[in-house]
C-alpha positions as a Markdown table, in Angstrom:
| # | Residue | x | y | z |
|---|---|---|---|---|
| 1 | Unk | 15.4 | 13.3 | -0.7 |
| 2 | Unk | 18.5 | 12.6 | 1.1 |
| 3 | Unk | 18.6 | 11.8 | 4.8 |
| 4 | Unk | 16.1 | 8.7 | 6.4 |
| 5 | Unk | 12.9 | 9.7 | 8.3 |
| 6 | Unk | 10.3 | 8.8 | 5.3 |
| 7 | Unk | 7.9 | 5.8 | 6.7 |
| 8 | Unk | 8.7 | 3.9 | 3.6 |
| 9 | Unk | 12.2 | 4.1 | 3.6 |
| 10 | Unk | 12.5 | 3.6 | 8.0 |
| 11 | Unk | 10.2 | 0.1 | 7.0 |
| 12 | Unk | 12.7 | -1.2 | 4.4 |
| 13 | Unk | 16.1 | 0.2 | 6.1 |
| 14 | Unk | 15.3 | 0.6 | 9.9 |
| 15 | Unk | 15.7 | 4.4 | 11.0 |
| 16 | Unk | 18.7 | 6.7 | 9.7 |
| 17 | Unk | 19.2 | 5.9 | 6.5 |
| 18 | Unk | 20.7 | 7.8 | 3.9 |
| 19 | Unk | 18.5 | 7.3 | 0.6 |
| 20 | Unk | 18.6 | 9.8 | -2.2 |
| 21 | Unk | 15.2 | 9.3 | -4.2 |
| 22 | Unk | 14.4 | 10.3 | -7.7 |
| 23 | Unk | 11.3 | 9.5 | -9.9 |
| 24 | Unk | 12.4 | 6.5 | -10.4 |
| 25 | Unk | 12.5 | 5.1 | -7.0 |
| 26 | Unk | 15.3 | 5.5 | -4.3 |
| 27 | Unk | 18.8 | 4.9 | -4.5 |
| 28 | Unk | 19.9 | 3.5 | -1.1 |
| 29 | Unk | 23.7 | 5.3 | -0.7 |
| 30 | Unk | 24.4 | 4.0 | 2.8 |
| 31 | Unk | 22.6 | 0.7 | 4.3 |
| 32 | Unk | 22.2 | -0.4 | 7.8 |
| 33 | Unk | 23.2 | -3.6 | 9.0 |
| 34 | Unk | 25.3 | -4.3 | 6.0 |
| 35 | Unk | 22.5 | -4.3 | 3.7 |
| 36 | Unk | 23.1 | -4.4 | 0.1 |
| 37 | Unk | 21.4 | -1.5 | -1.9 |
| 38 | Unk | 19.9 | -4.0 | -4.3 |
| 39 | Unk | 18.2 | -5.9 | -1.4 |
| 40 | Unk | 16.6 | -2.5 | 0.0 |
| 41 | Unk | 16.2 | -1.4 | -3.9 |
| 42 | Unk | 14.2 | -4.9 | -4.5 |
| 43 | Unk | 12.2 | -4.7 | -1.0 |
| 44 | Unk | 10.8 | -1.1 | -1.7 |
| 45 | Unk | 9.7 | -2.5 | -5.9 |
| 46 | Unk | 8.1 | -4.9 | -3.9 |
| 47 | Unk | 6.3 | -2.6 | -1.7 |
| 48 | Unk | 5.2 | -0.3 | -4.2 |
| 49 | Unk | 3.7 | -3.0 | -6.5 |
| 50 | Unk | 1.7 | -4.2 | -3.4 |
| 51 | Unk | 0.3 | -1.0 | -2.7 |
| 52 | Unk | -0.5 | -0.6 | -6.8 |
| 53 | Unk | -2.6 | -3.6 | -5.8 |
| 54 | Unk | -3.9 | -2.2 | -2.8 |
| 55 | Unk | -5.1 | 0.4 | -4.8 |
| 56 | Unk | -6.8 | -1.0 | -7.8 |
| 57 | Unk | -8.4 | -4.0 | -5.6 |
| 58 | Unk | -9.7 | -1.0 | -3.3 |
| 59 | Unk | -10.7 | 0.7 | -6.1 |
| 60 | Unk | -12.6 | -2.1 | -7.7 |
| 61 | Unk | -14.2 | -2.7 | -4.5 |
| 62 | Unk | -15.7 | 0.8 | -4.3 |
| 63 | Unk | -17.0 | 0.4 | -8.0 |
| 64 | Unk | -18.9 | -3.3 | -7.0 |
| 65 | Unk | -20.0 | -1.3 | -4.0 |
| 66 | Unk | -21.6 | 1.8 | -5.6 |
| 67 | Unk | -23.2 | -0.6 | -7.6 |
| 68 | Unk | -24.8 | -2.7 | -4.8 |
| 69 | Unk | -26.1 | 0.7 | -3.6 |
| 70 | Unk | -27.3 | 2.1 | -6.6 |
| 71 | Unk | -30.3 | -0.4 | -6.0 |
| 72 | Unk | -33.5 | 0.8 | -4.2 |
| 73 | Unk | -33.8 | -3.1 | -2.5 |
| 74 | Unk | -31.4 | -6.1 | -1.1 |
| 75 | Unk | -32.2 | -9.0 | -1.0 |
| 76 | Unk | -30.6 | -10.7 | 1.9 |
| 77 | Unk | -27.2 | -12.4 | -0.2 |
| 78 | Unk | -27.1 | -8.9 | -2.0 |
| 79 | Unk | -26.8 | -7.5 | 2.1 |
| 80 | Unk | -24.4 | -10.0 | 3.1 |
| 81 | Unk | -22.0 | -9.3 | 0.1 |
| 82 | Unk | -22.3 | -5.8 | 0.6 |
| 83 | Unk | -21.4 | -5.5 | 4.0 |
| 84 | Unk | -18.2 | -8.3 | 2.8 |
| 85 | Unk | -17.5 | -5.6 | 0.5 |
| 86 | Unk | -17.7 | -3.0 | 3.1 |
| 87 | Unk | -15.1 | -5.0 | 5.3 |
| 88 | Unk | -12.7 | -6.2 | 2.3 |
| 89 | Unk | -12.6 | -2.8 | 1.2 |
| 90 | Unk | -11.7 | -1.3 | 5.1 |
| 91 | Unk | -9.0 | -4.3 | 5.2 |
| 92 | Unk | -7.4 | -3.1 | 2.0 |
| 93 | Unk | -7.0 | 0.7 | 2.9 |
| 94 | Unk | -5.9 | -0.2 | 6.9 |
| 95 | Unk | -3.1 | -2.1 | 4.7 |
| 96 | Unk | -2.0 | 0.7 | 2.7 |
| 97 | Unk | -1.8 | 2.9 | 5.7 |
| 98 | Unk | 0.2 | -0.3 | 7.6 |
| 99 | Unk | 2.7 | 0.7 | 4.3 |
| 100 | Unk | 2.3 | 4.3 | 4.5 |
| 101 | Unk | 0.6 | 4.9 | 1.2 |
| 102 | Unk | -2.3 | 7.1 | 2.7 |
């Protein structure tokens, strides 16, 4: 893509910022501010392995969860956990849509 206007790249670069993006990631081809490409370069790595995280702690969340209600009775520390679960799990996706990965 070239031209700004993508979430991701207006959170690293700040608005208007011409990025040319390939399946490798974006190449930053004129910074704001007098960035340096391999700062935005860095900061956008560094977003997309947090959301890889997001995503597999999310996932693994919904996997304990299923589990939990799988079971015909809770006992009241099988409750608790669940509904810990149940808010971990909201925390994790209101995160990835904070980075705009939903």
């Amino acid at each position: 893509m070239v031209g700004g206007g993508d979430r991701l790249t207006d959170a690293l670069c700040g608005p208007s910022v011409a990025v040319q993006s390939d399946a490798m990631g974006a190449v930053v081809t004129r910074t704001p501010r007098g960035r340096g490409a391999e700062e935005v370069v860095m900061r956008k790595e560094k977003l997309d392995h947090e959301v890889q995280k997001l995503q597999r702690e999310h996932q693994e969340l919904e996997q304990r969860l299923a589990r939990l209600d799988r079971q015909v009775f809770l006992n009241p520390h099988e409750e608790l956990e669940r509904k810990r679960l149940q808010k971990l799990k909201l925390f994790k996706k209101d995160r990835m849509a904070e980075l705009g990965a939903i």
